[in-house]
Steps between C-alpha positions, in 0.01 A plus 500: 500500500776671331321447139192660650697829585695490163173482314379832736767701410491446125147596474534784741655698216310880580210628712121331535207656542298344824201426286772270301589340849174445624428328150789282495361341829160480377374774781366832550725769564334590855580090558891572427543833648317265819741243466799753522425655803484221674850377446594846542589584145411895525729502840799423225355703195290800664531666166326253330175562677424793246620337220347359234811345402731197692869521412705195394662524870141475689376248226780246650398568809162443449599176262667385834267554770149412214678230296484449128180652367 
């Protein structure tokens, strides 16, 4: 499990667009944001609602709670 988190952090290097997210899971982006509410990712980040942008902080979480894309 360790290798899995070590691999998330080196390619969380800057921000991702949600579109780039959603893509990287082979979804829509109305399927993601669906999947993040209901593990109560926008509780934690309630300034990424608006965004159109995740940050490498709420891209491990959502690597974490999601799994590898």
């Amino acid at each position: 499990m360790e290798n899995d988190n070590n691999s998330n952090r080196i390619r969380i290097k800057g921000v991702m667009l949600k579109q780039e997210v959603a893509t990287e899971y082979g979804v829509h982006i109305t399927t993601l944001n669906k999947w993040l509410k209901q593990y109560g990712f926008y509780n934690s980040f309630p300034e990424a609602i608006r965004s159109r942008y995740f940050t490498p902080k709420q891209l491990e979480s959502i690597y974490g709670h999601l799994g590898e894309p």
